[in-house]
TILUM-808560 format. One record per residue (C-alpha): chain; residue number from 1; x negated, y, z. Coordinates in steps of 0.05 Angstrom, whole numbers. Layout:
// residues N
{'A' NUM {X Y Z}}
...
// end
This chain:
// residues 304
{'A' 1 {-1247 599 128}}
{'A' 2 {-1180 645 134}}
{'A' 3 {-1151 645 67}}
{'A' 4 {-1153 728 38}}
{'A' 5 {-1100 722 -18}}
{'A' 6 {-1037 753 -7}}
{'A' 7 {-984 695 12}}
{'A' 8 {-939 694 -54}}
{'A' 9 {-1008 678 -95}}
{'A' 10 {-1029 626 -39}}
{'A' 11 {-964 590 -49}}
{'A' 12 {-972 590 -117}}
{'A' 13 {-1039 562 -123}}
{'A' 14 {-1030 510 -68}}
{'A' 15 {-952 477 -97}}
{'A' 16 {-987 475 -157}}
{'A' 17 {-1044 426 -121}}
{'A' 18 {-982 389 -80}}
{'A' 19 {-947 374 -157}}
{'A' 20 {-893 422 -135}}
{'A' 21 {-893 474 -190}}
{'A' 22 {-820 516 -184}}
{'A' 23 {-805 520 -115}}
{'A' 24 {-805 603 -109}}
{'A' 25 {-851 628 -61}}
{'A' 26 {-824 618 14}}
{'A' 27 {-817 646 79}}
{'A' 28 {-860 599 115}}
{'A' 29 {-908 578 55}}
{'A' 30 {-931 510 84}}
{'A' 31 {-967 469 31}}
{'A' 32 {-1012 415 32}}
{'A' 33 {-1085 430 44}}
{'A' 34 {-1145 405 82}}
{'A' 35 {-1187 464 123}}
{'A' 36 {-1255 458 119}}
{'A' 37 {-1287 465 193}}
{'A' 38 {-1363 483 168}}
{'A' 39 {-1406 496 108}}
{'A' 40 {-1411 421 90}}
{'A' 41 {-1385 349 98}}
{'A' 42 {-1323 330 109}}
{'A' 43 {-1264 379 113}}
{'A' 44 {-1234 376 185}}
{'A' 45 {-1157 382 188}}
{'A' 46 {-1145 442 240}}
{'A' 47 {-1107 453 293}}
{'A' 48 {-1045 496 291}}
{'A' 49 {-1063 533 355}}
{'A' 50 {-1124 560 310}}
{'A' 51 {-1076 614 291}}
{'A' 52 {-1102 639 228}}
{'A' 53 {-1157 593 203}}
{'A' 54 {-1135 567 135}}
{'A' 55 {-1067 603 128}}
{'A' 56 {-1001 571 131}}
{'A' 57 {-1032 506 98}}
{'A' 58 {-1037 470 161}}
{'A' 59 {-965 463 169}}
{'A' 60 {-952 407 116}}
{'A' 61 {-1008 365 160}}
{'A' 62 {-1002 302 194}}
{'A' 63 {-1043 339 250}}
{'A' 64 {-987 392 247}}
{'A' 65 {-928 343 253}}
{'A' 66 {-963 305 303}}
{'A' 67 {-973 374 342}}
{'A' 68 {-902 392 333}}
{'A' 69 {-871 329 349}}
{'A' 70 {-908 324 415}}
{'A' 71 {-879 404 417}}
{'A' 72 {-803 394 409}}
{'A' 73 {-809 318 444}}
{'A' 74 {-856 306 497}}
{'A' 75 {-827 304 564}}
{'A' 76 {-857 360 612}}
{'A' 77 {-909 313 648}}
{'A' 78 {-937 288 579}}
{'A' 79 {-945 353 560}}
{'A' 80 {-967 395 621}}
{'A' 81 {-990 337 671}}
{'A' 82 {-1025 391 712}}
{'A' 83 {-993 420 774}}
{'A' 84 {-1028 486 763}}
{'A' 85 {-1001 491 692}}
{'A' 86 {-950 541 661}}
{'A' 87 {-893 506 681}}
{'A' 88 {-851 557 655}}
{'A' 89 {-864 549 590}}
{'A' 90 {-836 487 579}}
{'A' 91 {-777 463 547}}
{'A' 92 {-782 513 489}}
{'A' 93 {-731 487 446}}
{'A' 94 {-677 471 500}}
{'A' 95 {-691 546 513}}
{'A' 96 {-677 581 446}}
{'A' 97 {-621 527 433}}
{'A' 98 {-590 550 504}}
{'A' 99 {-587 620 475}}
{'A' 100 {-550 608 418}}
{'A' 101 {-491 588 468}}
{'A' 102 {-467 662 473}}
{'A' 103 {-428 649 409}}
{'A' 104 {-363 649 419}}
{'A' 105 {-345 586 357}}
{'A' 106 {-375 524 360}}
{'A' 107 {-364 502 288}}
{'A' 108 {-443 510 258}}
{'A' 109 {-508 524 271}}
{'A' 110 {-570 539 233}}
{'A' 111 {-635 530 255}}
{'A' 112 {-685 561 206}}
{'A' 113 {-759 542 207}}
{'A' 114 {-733 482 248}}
{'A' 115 {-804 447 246}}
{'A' 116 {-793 374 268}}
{'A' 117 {-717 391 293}}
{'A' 118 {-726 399 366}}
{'A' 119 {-675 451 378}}
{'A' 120 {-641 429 322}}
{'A' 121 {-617 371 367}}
{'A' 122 {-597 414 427}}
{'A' 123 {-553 451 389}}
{'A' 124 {-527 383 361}}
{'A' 125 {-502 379 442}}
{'A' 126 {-457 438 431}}
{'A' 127 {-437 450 356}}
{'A' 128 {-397 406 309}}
{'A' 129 {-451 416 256}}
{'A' 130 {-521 427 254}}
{'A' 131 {-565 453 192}}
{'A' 132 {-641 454 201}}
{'A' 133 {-683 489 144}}
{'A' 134 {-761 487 142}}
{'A' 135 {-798 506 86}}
{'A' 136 {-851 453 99}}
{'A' 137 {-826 388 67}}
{'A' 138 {-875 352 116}}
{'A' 139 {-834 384 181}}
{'A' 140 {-768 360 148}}
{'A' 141 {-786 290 133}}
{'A' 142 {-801 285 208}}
{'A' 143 {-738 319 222}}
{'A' 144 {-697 275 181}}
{'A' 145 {-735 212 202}}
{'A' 146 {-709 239 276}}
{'A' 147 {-640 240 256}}
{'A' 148 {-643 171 228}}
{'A' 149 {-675 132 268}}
{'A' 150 {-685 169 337}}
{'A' 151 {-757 158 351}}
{'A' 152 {-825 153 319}}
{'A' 153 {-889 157 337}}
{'A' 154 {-943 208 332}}
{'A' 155 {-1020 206 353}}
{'A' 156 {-1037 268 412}}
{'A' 157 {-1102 275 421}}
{'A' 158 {-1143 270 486}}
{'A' 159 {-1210 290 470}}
{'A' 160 {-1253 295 416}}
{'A' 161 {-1234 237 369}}
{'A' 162 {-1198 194 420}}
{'A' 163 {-1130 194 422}}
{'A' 164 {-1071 159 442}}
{'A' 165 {-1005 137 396}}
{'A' 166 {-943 164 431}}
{'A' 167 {-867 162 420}}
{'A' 168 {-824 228 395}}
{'A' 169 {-754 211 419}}
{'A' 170 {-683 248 409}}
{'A' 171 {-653 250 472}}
{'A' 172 {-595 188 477}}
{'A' 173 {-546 225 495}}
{'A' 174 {-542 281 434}}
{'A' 175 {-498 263 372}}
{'A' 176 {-552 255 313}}
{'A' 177 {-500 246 259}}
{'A' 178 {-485 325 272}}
{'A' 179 {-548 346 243}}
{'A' 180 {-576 353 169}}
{'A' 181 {-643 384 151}}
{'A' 182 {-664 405 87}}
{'A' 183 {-730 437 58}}
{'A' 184 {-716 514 36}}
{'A' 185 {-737 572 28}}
{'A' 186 {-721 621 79}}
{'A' 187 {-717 685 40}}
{'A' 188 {-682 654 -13}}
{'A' 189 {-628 614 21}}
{'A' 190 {-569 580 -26}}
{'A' 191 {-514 628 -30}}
{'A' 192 {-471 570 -17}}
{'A' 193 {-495 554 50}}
{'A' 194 {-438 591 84}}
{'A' 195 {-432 625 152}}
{'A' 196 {-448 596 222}}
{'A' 197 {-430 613 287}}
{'A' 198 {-502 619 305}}
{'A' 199 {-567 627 270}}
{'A' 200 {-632 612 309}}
{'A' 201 {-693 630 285}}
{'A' 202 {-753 606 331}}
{'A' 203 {-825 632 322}}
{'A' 204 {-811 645 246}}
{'A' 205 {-808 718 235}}
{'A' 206 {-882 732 234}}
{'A' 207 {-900 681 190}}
{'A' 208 {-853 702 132}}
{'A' 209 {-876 741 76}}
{'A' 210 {-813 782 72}}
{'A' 211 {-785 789 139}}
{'A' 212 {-744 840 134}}
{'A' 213 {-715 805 68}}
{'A' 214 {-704 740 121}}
{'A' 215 {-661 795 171}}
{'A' 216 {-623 831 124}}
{'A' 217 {-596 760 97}}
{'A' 218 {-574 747 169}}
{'A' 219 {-522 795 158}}
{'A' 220 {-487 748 104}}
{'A' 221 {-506 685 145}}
{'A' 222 {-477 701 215}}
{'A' 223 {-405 694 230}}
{'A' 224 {-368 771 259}}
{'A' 225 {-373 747 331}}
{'A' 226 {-430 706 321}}
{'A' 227 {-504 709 346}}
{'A' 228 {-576 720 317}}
{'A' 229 {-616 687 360}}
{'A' 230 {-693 716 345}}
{'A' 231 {-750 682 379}}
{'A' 232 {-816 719 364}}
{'A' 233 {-893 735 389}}
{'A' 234 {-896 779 341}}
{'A' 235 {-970 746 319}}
{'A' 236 {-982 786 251}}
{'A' 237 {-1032 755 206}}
{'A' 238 {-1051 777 138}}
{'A' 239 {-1058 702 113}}
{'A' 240 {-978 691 131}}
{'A' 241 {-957 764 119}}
{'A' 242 {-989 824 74}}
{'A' 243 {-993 880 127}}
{'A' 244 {-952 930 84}}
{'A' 245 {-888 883 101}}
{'A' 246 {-900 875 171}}
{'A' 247 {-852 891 222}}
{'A' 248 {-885 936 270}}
{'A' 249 {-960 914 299}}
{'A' 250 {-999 974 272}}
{'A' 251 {-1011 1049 284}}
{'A' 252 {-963 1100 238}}
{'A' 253 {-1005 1156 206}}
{'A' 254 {-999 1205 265}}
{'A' 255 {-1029 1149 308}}
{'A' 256 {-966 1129 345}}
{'A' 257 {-952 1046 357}}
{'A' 258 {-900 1019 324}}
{'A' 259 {-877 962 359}}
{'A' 260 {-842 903 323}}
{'A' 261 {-776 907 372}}
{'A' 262 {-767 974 350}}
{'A' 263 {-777 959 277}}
{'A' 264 {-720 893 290}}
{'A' 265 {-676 932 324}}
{'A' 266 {-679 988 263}}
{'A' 267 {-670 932 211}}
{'A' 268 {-604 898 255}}
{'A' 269 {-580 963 292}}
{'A' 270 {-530 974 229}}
{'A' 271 {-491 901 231}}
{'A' 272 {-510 874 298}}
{'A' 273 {-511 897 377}}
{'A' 274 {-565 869 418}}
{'A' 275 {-535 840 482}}
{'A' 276 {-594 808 521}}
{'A' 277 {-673 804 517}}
{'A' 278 {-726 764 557}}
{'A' 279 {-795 733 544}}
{'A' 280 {-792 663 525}}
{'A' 281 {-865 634 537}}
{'A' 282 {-887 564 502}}
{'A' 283 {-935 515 514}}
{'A' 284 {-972 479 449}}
{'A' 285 {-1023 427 466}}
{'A' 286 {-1076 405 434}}
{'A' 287 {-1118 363 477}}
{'A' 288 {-1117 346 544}}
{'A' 289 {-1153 401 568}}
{'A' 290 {-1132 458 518}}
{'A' 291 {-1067 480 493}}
{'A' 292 {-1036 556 460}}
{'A' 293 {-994 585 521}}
{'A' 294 {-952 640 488}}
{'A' 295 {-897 685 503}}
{'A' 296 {-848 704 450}}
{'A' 297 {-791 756 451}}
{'A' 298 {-726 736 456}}
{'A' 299 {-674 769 446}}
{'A' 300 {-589 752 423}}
{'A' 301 {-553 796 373}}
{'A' 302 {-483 797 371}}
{'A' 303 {-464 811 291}}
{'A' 304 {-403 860 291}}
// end
């Protein structure tokens, strides 16, 4: 059952369940939670292709980080072993990080709502530093487990209840030591955490509760000269975000469409210049025989 409270009370009630009781309501509320899949028995952990179904509390998971891992690590025939698959939509995160290579420094990076710190890693190839923020403390752990050790293992599923243990690994050749990752709160960033050269944020903007709060923060965050790198589908949901704060995806009064570029491009237009858009589709499996193809909007702003 899709969870009908707006997100700053879910968070609320759910940290208080997880023992975590002053953490301010997030960005990307991820808490701990079980989603029940009927009207009895035992509660079935969901997928996070069931966009939706239980709110953000899939996200601190093991099915989530499993998901994820197999996301960000899984080489392109573990994930899409069948030649009539979308091919182009893999190699998300080598994607988005490759965009973030139109800044002109190379100092830092910040990847925000880095998940299990897939891109995190390829940006590791090309900047000196490397800061990955997720608000699920679940996604870090993974992250940072990544960094220390290279590899772990994760279960993907192949049908039903069978499934198969698998290895997540960084790729040898990037520099691990270059990245950190910390649990945060993206709408409420430290004010010490400085400038970067480039900020990515990848699939994150529609499941904030303050988006716009997230972009006009960017400002402060991204170097002059630097890059905002926003990857979005623009996938609005009431359980993530309460509609009256989201960017674009409904009907104004007079019955026009407001689409969510338009409403980005509004919020940015003041401190940044857009210099290049494209669709950026993705591939999320979750068994062998189903996965969540989407397409995002991508699109680099230069900040002035």
């Amino acid at each position: 059952m899709a969870l009908k409270r707006p997100a700053s009370q879910i968070a609320k009630g759910l940290l208080r369940s997880t023992g975590v009781l002053k953490r301010p309501a997030a960005c990307r509320i991820n808490v701990s939670r079980n989603v029940s899949g009927g009207t009895g028995g035992t509660p079935e952990v969901r997928s996070t292709t069931a966009s939706g179904v239980g709110g953000a509390a899939v996200y601190e998971t093991r099915k989530a980080v499993d998901e994820y891992l197999q996301f960000h690590y899984a080489s392109d025939k573990e994930l899409m072993p069948y030649p009539c698959g979308p091919k182009e939509a893999l190699g998300f995160t080598n994607r988005m990080a490759a965009k973030c290579l139109a800044s002109g420094g190379r100092e830092r990076a910040l990847d925000i709502g880095c998940s299990v710190g897939g891109a995190s890693f390829e940006l590791c190839r090309d900047f000196k530093a490397v800061v990955g923020i997720d608000f699920s403390q679940a996604f870090v752990d993974a992250a940072a487990k990544m960094a220390a050790e290279g590899e772990q293992s994760y279960e993907s599923v192949i049908q039903a209840a069978i499934k198969e243990t698998r290895i997540a690994r960084v790729p040898a050749d990037v520099d691990r030591g270059r990245a950190q990752f910390r649990q945060g709160d993206a709408c409420a960033l430290p004010a010490d955490l400085g400038t970067f050269d480039a900020v990515l944020a990848g699939n994150l903007l529609c499941r904030l509760p303050d988006p716009k709060a997230f972009l006009q923060r960017c400002t402060e965050l991204v170097k002059p000269g630097g890059v905002l790198v926003l990857v979005s589908p623009y996938s609005w949901l009431e359980e993530y975000t309460t509609k009256s704060r989201w960017l674009g995806g409904y009907a104004d009064e007079s019955g026009a469409p407001q689409k969510s570029s338009d409403a980005v491009s509004a919020l940015l237009g003041g401190s940044f210049t857009c210099e290049s858009e494209e669709d950026m589709p993705f591939l999320i499996r979750e068994h062998e025989r189903k996965y969540q193809w989407g397409c995002s909007h991508g699109a680099v702003w230069r900040r002035r």
